[in-house]
N, C-alpha and C positions, 0 to 999 in steps of 0.2 A: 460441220455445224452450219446451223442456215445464216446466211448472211444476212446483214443490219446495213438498211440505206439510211440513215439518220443516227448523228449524234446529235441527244437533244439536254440540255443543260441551262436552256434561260426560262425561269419563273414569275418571271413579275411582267405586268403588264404594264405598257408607255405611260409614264408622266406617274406612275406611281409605285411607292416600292413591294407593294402587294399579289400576292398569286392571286390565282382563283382557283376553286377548290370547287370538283365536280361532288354531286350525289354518294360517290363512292369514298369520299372524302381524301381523292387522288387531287394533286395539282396539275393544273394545264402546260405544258411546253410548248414555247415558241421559236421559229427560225425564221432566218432570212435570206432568198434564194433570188440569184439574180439571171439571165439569161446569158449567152455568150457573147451577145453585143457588147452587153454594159459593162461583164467580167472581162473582157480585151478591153476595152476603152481604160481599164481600171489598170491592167497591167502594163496596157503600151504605154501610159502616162504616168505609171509611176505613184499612183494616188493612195498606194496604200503604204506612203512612205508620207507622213505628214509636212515633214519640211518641202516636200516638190509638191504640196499641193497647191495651184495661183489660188487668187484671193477670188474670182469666181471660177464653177465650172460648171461645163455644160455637155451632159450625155449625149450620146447622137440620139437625133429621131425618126420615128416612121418615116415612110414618106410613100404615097400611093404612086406617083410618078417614075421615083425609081427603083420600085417594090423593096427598099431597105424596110428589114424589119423594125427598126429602131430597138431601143431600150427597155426591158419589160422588169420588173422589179415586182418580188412576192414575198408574201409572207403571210405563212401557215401556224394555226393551231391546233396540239395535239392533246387528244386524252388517253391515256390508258386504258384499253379494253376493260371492262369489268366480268371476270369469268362468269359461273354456273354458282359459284357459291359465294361470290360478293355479295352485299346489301343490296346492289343496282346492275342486275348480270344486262351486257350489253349483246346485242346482235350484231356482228361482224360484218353480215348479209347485208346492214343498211348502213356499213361507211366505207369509204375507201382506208384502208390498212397499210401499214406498213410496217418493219421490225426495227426498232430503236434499241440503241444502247443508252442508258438514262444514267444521267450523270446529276449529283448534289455538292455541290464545294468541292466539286472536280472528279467528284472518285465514283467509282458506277454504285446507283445503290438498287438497280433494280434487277432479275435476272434477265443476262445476255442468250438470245433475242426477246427485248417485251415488245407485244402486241399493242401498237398504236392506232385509233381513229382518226382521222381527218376532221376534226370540227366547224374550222372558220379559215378564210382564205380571201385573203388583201390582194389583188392582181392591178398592177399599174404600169402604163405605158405612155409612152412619150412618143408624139409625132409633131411633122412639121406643122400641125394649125394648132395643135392643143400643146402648146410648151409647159403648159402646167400638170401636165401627163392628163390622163384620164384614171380615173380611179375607180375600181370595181371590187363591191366584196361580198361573198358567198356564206351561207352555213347551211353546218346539217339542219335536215327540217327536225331532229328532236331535241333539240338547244334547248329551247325555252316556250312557252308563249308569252301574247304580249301584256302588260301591265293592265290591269281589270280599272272599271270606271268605280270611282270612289264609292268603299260602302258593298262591293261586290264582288264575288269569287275571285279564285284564279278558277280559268278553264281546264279542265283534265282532259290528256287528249280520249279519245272517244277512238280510235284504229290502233291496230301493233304499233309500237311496241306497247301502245298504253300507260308508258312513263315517260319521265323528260330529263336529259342528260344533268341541266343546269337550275332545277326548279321540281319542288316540290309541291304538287298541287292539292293537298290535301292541308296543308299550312297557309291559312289565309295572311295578307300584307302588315295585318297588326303584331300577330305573332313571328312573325319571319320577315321583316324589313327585307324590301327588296335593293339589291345591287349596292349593299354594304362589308365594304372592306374588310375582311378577314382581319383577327388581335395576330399578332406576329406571333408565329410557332404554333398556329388553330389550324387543324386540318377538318375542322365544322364547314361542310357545305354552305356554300356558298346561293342565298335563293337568288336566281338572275331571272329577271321578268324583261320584255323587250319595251325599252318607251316610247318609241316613234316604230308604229306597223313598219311591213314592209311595204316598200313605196310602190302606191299603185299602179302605174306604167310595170312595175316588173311582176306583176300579180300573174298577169294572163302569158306573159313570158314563160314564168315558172313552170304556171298549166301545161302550155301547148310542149316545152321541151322535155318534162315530164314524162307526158303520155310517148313522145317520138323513144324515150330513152327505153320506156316498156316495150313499147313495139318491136324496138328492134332486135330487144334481150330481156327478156322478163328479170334476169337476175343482175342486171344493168344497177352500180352499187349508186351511180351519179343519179338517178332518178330519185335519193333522198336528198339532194342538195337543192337551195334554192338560192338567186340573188336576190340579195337586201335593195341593193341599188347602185347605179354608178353616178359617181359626183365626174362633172366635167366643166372647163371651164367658156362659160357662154360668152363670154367678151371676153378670150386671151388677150387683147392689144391693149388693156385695160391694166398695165403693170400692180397698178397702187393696191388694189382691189383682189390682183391674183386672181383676176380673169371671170370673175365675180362667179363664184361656181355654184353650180346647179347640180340637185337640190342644196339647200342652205345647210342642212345638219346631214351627218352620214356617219354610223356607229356601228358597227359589229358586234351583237351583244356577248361573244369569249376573247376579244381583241380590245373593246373598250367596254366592258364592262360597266367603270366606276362614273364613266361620265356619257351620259348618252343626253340625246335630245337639247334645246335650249340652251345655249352655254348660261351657268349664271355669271353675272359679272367681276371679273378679279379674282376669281375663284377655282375656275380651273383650265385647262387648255380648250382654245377653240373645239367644237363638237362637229368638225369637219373637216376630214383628208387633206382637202387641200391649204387649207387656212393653215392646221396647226403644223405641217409639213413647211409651209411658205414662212411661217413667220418666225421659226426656229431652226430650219436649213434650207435658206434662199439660195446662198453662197455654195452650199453644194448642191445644187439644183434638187433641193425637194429632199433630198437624200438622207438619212439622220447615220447611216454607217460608215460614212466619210468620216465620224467624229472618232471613228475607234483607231483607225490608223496611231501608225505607232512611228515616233513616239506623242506619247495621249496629249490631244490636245484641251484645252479648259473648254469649259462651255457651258451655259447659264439654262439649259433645258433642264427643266425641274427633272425630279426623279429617274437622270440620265445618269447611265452606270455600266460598267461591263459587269456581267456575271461571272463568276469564278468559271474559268474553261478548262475542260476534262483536263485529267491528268495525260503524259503523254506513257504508255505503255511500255 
């Protein structure tokens, strides 16, 4: 049988109990992968045992001087390939893949190996000047576009694949609210339009790595990815502040979804990496999977949950 590098079994996205629900009216799977650094720091100290956990901690960091890689922490968004005879058949050609066993309330409900895309991807790192990590995050370029100026279309894209993974463009914003939370047990698409473009510093980034990635392989799957942006923090020595990170908002539109651009006030989790990271796991540096450690400790992050985990076979 062909082998499967991911068990994927969490559905909801941060801060809320909600999926998101692609065109094919499949939900998204999320994981969370950490490097070697961070996975020894985690074992040699014991941290997934909640009673040896101290009351702060701190990953190792980069460091240019003594090429220590430091701590890298990721986390990826998966959609289920859409075949030749789904409503939204996807091209394989324009994601990075991989074979999942997909798991619902533990038990596999999809066939062993299913064909997964790559969508969105959170990449964070910690070095000796930025202790607030630095924060990077990526998507395929056929997620979405971005939210139309009031009174005006959504864009359709205009090149292959000529559809959009998370967004119907043929449904304008009055009939199809955009980036509104799924009725519990709805597998209705979800329409996700992007609110804050992609940050202009990574425009021509996109371009120039783009074109090197055709160059050097026309069939190069990462030539459909783009960065959104990376949040970093401009004054780390600035404790209070959390290093006052730059840019101010930073959202992924199949990672945060339900809350992009502007926080409104009291109303939902800061609308940036570092903020809503700082100000709900300072204590374990940045980190919110510290809280799963066993046995579970309490914790006041809205919409924080373990998801029911595969059965064991």
């Amino acid at each position: 049988s062909t082998p499967t590098s991911h068990n994927l079994y969490d559905t909801t996205e941060s801060f809320t109990n909600s999926p998101l629900i692609d065109q094919n009216g499949n939900k998204i799977y999320y994981e969370v992968r950490l490097n070697e650094v961070e996975f020894n720091f985690i074992v040699q100290n014991q941290l997934y045992d909640s009673t040896k956990q101290p009351a702060t901690i701190s990953f190792p960091a980069g460091n240019n001087t003594t090429k220590e890689v430091g701590s890298v922490h990721v986390k990826a968004a998966w959609k289920i390939m859409g075949g030749k005879d789904s409503p939204h058949p996807d091209d394989p050609s324009r994601f990075y893949t991989s074979n999942a066993t997909i798991y619902e309330n533990g038990k596999v409900v999809t066939p062993t190996p299913t064909l997964v895309g790559l969508v969105g991807l959170h990449i964070a790192h910690k070095t000796s000047t930025r202790p607030q990590w630095i924060w990077s995050t990526f998507e395929q370029v056929d997620n979405c576009p971005d939210l139309p100026a009031s009174g005006q279309p959504i864009t359709a894209p205009t090149t292959p694949p000529g559809q959009y993974s998370f967004c119907n463009a043929q449904c304008n914003v009055t009939n199809c609210p955009p980036n509104q939370q799924p009725a519990a047990g709805s597998n209705k698409p979800v329409q996700v339009l992007r609110v804050t473009p992609v940050d202009s510093d990574a425009v021509p980034i996109n371009t120039q790595y783009q074109q090197m990635l055709r160059n050097w392989n026309s069939k190069n799957v990462w030539q459909y990815y783009q960065l959104v942006s990376t949040q970093w923090p401009a004054e780390p020595s600035d404790t209070k502040s959390f290093g006052k990170p730059q840019p101010q908002f930073l959202a992924n539109t199949v990672l945060e979804t339900y809350f992009q651009g502007p926080t409104p006030p009291k109303t939902s989790p800061p609308h940036s990496c570092i903020n809503c990271h700082g100000e709900n796991a300072i204590k374990k540096d940045f980190m919110f999977q510290l809280y799963h450690a066993f046995p579970k400790q309490k914790t006041s992050i809205p919409g924080f949950s373990d998801p029911p985990a595969p059965e064991t076979p």
